[in-house]
Predicted model as a PDB file, atoms N, CA, C, CB and O in Angstrom, pLDDT in the B-factor column:
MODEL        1                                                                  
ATOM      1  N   UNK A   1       0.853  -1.191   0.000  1.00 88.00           N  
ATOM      2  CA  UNK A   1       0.000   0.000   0.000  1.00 88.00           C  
ATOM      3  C   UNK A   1       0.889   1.242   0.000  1.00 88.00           C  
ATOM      4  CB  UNK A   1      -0.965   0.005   1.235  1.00 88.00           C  
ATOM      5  O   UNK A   1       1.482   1.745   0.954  1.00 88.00           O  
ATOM      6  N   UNK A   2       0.854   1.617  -1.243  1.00 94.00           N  
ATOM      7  CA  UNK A   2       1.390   3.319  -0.902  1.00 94.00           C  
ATOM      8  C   UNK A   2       0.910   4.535   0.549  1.00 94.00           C  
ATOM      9  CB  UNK A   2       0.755   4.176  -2.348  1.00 94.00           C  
ATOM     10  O   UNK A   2      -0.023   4.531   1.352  1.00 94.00           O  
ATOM     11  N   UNK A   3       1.881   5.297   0.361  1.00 94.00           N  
ATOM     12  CA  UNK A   3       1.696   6.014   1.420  1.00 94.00           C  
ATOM     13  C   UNK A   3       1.195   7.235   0.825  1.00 94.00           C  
ATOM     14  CB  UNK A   3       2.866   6.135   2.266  1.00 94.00           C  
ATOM     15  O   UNK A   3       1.619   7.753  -0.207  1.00 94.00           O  
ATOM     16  N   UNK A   4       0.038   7.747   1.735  1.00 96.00           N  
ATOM     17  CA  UNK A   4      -0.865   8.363   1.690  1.00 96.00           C  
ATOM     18  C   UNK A   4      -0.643  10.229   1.132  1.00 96.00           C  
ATOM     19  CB  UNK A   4      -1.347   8.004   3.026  1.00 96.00           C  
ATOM     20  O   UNK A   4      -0.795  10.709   2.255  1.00 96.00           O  
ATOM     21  N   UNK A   5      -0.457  11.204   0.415  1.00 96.00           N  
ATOM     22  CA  UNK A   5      -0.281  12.110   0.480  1.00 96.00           C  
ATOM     23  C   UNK A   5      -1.180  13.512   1.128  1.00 96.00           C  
ATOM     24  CB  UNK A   5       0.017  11.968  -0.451  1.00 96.00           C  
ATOM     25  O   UNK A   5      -2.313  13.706   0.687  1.00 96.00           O  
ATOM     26  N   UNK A   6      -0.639  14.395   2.120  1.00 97.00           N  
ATOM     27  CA  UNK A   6      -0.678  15.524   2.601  1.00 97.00           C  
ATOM     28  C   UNK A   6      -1.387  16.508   1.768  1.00 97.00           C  
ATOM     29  CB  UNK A   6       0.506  15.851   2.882  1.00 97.00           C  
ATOM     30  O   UNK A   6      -0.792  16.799   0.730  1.00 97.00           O  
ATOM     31  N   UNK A   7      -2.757  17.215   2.019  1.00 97.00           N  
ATOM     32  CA  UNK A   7      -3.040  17.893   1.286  1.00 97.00           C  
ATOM     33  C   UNK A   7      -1.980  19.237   1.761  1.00 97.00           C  
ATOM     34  CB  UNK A   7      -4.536  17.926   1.254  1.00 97.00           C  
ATOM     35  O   UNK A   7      -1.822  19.436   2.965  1.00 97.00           O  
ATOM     36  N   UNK A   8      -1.382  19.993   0.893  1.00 97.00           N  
ATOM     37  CA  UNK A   8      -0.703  20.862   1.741  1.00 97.00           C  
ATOM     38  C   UNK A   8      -0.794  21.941   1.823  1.00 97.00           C  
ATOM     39  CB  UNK A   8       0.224  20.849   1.705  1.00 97.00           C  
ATOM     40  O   UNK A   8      -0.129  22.582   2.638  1.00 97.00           O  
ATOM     41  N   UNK A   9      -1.688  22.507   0.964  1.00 97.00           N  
ATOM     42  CA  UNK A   9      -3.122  23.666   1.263  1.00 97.00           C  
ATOM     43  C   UNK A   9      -4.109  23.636   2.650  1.00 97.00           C  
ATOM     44  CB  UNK A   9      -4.345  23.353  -0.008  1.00 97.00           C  
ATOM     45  O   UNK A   9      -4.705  24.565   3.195  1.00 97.00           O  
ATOM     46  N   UNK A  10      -4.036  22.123   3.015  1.00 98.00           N  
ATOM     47  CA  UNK A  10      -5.128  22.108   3.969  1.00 98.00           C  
ATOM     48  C   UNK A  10      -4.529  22.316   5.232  1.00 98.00           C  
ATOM     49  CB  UNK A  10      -5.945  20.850   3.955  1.00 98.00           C  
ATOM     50  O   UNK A  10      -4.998  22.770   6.276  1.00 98.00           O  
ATOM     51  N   UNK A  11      -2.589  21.598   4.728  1.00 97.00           N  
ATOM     52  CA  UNK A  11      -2.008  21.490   6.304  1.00 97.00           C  
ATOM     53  C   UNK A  11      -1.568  23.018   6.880  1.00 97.00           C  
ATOM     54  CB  UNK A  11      -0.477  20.394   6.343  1.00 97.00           C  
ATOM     55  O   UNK A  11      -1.284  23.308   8.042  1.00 97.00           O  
ATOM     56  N   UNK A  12      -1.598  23.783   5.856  1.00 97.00           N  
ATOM     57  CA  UNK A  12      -1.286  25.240   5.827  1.00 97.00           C  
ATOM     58  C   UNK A  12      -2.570  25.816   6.557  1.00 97.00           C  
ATOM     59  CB  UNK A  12      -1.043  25.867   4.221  1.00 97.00           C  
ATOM     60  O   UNK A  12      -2.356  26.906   7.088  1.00 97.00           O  
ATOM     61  N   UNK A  13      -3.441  25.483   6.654  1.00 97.00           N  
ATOM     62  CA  UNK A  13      -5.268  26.308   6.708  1.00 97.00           C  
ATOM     63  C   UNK A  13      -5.348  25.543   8.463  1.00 97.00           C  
ATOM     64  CB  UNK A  13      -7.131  25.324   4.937  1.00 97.00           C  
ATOM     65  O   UNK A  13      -5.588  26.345   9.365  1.00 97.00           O  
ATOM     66  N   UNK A  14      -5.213  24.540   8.725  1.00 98.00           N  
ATOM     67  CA  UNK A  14      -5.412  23.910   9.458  1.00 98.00           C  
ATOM     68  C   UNK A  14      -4.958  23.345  10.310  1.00 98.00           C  
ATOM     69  CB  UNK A  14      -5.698  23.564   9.181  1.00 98.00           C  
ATOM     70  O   UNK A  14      -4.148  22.487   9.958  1.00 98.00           O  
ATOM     71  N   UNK A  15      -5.231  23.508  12.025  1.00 97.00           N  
ATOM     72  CA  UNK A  15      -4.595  22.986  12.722  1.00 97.00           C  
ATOM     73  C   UNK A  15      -5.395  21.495  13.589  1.00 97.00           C  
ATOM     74  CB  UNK A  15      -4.144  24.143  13.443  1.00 97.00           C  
ATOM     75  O   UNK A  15      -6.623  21.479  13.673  1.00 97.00           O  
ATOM     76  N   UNK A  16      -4.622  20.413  14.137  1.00 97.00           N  
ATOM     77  CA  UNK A  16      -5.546  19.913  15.239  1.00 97.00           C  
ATOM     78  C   UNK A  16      -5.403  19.965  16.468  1.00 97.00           C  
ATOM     79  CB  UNK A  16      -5.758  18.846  15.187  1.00 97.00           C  
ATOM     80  O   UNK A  16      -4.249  20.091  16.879  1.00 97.00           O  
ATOM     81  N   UNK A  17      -6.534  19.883  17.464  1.00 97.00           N  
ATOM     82  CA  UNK A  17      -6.439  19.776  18.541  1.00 97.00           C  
ATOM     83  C   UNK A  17      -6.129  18.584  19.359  1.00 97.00           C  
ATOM     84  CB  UNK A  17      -7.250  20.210  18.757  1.00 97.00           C  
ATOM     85  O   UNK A  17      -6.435  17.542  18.779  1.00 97.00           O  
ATOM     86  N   UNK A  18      -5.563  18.411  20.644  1.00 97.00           N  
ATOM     87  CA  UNK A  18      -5.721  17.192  21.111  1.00 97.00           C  
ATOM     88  C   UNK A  18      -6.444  16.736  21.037  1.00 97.00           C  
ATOM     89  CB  UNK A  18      -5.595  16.950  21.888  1.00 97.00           C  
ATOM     90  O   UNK A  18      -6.310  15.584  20.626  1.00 97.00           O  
ATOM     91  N   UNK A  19      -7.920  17.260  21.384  1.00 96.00           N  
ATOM     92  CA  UNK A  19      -8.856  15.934  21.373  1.00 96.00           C  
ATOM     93  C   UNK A  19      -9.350  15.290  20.055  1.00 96.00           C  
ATOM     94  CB  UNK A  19     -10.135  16.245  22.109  1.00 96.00           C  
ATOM     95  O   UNK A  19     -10.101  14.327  19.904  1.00 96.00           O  
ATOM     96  N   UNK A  20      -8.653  16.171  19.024  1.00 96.00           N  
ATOM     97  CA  UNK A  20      -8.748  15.595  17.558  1.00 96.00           C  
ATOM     98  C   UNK A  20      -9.915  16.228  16.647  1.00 96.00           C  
ATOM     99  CB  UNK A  20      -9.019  13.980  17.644  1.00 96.00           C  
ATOM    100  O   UNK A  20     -10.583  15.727  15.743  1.00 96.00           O  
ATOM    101  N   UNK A  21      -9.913  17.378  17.158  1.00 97.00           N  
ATOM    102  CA  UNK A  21     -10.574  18.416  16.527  1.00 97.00           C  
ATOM    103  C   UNK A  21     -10.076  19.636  15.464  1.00 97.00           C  
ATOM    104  CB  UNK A  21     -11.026  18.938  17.513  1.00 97.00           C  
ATOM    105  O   UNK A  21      -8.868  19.780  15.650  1.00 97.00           O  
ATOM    106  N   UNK A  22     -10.424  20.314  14.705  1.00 98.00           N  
ATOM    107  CA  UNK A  22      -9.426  20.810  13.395  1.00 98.00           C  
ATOM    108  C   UNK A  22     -10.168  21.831  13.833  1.00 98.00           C  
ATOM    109  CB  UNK A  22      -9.364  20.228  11.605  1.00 98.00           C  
ATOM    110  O   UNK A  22     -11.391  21.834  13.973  1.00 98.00           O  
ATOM    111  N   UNK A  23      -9.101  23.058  14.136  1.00 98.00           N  
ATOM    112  CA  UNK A  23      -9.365  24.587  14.284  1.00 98.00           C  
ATOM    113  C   UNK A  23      -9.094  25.206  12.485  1.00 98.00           C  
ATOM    114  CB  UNK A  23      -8.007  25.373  15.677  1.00 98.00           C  
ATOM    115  O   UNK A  23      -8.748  24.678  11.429  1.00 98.00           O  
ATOM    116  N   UNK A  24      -9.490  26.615  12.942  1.00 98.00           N  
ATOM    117  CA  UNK A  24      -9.414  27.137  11.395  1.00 98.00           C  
ATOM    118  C   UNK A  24      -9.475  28.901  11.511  1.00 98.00           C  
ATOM    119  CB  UNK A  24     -10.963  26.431  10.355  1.00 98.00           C  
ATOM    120  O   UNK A  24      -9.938  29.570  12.434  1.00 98.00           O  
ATOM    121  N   UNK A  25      -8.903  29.318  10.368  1.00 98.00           N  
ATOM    122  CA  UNK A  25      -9.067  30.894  10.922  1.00 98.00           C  
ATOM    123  C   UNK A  25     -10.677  31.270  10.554  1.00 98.00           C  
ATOM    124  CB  UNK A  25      -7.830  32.140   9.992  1.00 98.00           C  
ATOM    125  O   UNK A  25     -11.280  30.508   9.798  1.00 98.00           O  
ATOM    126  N   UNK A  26     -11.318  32.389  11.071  1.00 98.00           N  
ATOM    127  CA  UNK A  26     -12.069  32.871  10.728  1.00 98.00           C  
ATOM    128  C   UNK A  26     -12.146  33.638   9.352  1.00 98.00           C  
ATOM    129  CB  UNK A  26     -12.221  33.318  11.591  1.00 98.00           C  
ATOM    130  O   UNK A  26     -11.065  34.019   8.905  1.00 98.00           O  
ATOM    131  N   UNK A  27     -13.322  33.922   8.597  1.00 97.00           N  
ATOM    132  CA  UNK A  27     -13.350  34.746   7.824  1.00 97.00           C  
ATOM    133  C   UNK A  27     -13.282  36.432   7.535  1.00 97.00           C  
ATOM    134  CB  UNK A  27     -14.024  34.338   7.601  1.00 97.00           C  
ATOM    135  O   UNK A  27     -12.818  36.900   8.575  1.00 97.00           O  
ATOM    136  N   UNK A  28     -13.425  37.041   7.006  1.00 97.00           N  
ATOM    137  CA  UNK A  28     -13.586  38.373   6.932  1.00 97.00           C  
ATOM    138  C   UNK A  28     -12.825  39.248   7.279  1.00 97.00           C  
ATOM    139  CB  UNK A  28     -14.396  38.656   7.376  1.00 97.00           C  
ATOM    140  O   UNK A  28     -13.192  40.420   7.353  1.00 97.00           O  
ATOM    141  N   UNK A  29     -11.507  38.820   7.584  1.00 97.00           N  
ATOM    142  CA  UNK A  29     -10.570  39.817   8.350  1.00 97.00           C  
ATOM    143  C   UNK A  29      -8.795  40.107   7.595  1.00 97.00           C  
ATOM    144  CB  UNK A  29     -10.429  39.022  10.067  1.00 97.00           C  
ATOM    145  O   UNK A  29      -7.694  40.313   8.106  1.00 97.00           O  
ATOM    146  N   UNK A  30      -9.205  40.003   6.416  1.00 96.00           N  
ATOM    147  CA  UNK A  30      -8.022  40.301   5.270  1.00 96.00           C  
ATOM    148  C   UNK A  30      -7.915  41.936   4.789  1.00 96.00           C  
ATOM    149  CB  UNK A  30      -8.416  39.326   3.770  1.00 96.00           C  
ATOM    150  O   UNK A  30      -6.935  42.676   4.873  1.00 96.00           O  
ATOM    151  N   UNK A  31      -9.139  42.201   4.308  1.00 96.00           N  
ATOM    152  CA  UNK A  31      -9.156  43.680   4.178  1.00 96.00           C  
ATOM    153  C   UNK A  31     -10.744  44.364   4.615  1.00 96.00           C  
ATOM    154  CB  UNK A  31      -8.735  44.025   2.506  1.00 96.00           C  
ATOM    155  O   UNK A  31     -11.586  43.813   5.324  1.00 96.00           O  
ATOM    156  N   UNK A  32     -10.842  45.665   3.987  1.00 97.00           N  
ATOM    157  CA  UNK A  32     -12.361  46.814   4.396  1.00 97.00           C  
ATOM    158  C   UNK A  32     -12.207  46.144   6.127  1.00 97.00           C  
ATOM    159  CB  UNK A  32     -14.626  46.259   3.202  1.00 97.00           C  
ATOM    160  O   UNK A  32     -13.008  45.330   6.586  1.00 97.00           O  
ATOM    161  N   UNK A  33     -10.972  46.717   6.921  1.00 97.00           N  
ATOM    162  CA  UNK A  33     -11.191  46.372   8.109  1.00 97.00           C  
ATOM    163  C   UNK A  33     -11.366  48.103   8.688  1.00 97.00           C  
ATOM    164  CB  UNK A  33      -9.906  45.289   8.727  1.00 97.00           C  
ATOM    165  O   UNK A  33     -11.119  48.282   9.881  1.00 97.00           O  
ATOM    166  N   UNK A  34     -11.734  49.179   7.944  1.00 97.00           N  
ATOM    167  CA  UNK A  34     -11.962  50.383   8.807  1.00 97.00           C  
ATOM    168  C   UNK A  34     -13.038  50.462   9.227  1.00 97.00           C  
ATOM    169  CB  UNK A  34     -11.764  51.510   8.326  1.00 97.00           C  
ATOM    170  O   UNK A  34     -13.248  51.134  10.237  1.00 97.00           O  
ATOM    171  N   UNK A  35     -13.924  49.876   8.654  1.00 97.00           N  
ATOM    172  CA  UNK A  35     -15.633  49.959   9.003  1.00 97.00           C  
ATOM    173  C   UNK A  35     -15.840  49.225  10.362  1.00 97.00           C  
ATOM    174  CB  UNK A  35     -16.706  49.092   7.726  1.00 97.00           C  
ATOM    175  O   UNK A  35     -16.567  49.739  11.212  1.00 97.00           O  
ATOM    176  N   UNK A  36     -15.210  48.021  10.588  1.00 97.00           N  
ATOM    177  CA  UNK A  36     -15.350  46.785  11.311  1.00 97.00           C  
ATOM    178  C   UNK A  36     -14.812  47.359  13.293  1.00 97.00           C  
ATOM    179  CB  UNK A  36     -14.050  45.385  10.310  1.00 97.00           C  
ATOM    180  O   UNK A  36     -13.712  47.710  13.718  1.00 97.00           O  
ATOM    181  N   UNK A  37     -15.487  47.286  13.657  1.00 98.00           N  
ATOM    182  CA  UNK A  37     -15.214  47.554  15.263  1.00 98.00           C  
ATOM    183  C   UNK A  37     -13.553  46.801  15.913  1.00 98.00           C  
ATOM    184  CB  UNK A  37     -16.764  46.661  16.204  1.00 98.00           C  
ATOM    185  O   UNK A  37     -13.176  45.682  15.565  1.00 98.00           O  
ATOM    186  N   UNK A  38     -12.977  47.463  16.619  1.00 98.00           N  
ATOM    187  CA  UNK A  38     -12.053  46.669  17.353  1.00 98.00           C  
ATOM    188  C   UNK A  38     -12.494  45.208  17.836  1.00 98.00           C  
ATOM    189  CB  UNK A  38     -11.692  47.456  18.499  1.00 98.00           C  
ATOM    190  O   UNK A  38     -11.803  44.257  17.473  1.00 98.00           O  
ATOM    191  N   UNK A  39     -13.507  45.014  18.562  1.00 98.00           N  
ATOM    192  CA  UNK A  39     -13.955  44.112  19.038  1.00 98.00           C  
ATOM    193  C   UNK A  39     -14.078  43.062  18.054  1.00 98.00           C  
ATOM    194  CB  UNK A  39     -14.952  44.459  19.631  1.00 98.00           C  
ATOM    195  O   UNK A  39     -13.574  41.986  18.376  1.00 98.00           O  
ATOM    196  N   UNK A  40     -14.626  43.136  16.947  1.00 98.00           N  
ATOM    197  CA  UNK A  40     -15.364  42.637  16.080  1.00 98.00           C  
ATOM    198  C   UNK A  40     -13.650  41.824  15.206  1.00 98.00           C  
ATOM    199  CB  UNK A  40     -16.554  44.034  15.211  1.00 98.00           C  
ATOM    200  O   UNK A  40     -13.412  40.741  14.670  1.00 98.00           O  
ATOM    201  N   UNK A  41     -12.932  42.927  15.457  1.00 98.00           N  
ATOM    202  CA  UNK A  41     -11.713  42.584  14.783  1.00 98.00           C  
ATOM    203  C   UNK A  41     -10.834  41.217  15.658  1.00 98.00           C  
ATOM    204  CB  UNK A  41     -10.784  44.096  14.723  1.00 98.00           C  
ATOM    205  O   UNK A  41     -10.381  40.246  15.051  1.00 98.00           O  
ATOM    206  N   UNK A  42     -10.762  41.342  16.668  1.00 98.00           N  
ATOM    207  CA  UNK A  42     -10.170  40.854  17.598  1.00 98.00           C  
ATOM    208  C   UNK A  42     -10.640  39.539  17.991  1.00 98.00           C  
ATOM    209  CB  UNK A  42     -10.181  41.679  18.501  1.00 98.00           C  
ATOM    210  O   UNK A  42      -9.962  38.566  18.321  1.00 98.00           O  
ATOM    211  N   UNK A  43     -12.098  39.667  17.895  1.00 98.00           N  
ATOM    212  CA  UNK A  43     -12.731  38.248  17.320  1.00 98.00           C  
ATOM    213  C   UNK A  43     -12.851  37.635  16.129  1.00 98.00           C  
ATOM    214  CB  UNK A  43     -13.805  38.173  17.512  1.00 98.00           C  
ATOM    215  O   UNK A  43     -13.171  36.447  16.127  1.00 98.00           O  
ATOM    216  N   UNK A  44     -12.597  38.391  14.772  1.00 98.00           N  
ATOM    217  CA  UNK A  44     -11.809  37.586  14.047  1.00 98.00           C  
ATOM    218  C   UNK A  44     -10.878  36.997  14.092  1.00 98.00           C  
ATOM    219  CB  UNK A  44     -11.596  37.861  13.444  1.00 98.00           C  
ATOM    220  O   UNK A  44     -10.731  35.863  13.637  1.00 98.00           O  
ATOM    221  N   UNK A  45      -9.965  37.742  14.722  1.00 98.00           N  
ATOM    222  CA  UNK A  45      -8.579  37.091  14.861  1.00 98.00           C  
ATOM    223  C   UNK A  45      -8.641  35.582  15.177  1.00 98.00           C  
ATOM    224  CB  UNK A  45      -7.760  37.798  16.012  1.00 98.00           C  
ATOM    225  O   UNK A  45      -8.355  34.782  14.286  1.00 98.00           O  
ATOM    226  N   UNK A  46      -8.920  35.254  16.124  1.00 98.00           N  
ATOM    227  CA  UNK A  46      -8.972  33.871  17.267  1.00 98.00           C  
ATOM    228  C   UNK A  46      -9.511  32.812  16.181  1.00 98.00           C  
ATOM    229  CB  UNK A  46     -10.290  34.049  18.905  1.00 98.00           C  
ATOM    230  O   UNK A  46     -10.205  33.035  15.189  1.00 98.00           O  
ATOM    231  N   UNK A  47      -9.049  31.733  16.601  1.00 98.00           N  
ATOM    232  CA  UNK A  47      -9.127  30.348  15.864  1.00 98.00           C  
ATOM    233  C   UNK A  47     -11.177  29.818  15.854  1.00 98.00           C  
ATOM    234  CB  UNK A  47      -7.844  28.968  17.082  1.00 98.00           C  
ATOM    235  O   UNK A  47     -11.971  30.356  16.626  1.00 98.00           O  
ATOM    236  N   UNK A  48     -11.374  29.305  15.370  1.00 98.00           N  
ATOM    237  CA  UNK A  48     -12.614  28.481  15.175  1.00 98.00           C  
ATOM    238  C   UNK A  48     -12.584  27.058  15.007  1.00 98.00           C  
ATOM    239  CB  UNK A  48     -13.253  28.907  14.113  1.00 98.00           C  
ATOM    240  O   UNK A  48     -11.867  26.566  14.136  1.00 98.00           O  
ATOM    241  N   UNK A  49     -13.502  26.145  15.975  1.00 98.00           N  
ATOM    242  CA  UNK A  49     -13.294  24.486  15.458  1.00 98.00           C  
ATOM    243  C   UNK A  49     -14.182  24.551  14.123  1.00 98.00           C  
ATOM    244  CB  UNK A  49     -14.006  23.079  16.736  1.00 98.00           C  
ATOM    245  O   UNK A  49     -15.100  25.359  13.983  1.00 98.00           O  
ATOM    246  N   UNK A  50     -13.910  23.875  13.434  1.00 98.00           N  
ATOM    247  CA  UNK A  50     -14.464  23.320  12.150  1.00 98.00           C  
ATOM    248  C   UNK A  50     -15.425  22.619  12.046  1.00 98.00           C  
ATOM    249  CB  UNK A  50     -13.770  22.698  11.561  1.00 98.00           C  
ATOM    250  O   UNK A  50     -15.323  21.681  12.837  1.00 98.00           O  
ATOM    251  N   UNK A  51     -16.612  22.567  11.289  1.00 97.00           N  
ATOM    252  CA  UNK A  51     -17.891  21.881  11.905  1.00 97.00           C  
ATOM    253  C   UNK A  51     -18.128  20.839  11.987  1.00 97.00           C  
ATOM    254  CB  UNK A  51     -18.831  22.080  11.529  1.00 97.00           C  
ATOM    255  O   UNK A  51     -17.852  20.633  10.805  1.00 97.00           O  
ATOM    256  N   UNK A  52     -18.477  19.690  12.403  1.00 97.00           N  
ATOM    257  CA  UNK A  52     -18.896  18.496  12.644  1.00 97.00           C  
ATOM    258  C   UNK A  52     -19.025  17.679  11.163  1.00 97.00           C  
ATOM    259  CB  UNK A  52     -20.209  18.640  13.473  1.00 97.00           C  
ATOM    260  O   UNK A  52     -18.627  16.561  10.837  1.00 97.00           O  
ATOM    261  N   UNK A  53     -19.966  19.028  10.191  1.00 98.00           N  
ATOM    262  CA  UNK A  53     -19.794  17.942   9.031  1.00 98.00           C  
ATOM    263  C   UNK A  53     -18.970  18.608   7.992  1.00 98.00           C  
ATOM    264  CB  UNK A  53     -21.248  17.419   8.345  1.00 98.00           C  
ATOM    265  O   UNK A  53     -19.336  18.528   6.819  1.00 98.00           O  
ATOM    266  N   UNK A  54     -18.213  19.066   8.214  1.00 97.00           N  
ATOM    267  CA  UNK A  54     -16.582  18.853   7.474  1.00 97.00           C  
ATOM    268  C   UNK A  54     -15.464  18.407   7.933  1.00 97.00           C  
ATOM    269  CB  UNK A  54     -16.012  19.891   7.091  1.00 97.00           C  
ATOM    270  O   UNK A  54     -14.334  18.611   7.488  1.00 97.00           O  
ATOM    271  N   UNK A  55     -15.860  17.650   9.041  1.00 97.00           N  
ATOM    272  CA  UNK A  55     -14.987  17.218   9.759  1.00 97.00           C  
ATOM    273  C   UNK A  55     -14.221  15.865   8.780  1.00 97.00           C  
ATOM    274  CB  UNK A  55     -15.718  16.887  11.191  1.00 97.00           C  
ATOM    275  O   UNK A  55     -13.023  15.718   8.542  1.00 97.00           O  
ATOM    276  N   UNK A  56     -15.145  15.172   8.437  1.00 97.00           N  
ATOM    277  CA  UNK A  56     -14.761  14.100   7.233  1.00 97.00           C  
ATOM    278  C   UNK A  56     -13.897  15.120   6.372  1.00 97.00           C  
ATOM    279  CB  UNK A  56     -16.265  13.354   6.247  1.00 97.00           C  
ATOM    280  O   UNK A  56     -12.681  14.941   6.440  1.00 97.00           O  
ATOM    281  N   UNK A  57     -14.141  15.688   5.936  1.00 97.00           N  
ATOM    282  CA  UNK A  57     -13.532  15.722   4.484  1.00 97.00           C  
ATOM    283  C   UNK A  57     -12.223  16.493   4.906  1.00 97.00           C  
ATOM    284  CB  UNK A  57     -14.555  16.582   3.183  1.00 97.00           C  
ATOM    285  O   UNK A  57     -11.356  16.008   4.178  1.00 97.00           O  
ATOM    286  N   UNK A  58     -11.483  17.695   5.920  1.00 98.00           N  
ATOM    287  CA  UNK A  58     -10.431  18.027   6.271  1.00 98.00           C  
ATOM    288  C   UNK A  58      -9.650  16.674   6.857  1.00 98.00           C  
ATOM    289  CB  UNK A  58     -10.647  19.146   7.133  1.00 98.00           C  
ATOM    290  O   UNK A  58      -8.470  16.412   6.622  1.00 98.00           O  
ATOM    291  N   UNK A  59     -10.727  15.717   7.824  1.00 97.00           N  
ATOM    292  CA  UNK A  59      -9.492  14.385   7.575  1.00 97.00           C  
ATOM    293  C   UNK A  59      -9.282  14.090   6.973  1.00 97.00           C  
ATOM    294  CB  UNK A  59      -9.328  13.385   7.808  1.00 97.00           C  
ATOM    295  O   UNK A  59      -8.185  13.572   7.186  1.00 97.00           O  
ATOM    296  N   UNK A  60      -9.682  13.903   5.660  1.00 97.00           N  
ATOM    297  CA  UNK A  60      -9.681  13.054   4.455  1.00 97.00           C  
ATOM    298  C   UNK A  60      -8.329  14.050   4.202  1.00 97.00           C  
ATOM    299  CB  UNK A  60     -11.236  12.983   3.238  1.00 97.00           C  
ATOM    300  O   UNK A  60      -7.436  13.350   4.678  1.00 97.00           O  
ATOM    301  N   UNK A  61      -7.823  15.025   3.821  1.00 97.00           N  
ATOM    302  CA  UNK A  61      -6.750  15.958   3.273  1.00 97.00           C  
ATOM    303  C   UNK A  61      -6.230  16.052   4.130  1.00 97.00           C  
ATOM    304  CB  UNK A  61      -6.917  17.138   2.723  1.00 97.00           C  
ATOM    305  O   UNK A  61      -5.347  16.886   3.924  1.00 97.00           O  
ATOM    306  N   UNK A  62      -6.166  15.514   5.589  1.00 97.00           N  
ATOM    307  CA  UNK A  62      -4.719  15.375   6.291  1.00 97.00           C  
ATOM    308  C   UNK A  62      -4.762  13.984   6.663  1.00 97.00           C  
ATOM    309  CB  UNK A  62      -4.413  16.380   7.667  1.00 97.00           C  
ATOM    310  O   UNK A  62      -5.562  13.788   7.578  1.00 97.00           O  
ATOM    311  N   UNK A  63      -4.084  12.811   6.197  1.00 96.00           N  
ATOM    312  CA  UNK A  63      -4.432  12.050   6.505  1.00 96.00           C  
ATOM    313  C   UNK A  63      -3.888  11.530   8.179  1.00 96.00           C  
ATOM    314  CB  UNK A  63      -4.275  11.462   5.428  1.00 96.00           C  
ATOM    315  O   UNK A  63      -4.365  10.900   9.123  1.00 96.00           O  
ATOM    316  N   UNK A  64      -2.594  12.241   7.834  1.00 94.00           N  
ATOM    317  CA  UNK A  64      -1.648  11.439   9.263  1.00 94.00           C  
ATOM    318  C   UNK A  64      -2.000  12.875  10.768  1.00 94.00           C  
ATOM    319  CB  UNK A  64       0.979  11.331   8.633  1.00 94.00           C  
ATOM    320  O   UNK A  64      -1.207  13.072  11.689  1.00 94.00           O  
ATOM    321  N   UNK A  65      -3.101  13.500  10.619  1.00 88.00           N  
ATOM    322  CA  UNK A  65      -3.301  14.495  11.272  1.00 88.00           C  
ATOM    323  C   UNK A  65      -3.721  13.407  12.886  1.00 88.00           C  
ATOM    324  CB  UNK A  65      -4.537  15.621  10.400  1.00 88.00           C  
ATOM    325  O   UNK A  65      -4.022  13.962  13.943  1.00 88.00           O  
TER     326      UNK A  65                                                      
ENDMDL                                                                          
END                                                                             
């Protein structure tokens, strides 16, 4: 059996957690950030878990995660 390849777009996007959960950045916070509140900014910043049903398919593109 060959060995499995690394999506490496995904391993770049994506981290896991111990309990084997895949964090991810939030959206919306690249640019038009003058309009957007400090607050609002600052909670973009911070990581997000990934939802339950994409959870398959980001394992699927990391396999050895």
């Amino acid at each position: 059996m060959p060995k499995l390849k690394t999506r490496k777009a995904a391993a770049k996007r994506f981290q896991i957690t111990g309990s084997g959960k895949f964090l991810r950045r939030r959206a919306f916070r690249n640019h038009l950030l003058d309009h957007k509140s400090p607050k609002r900014k600052r909670y973009l910043g911070t990581m997000a878990v990934v939802d339950d049903r994409d959870h398959a398919n980001v394992a699927l593109m990391l396999p050895y995660a």
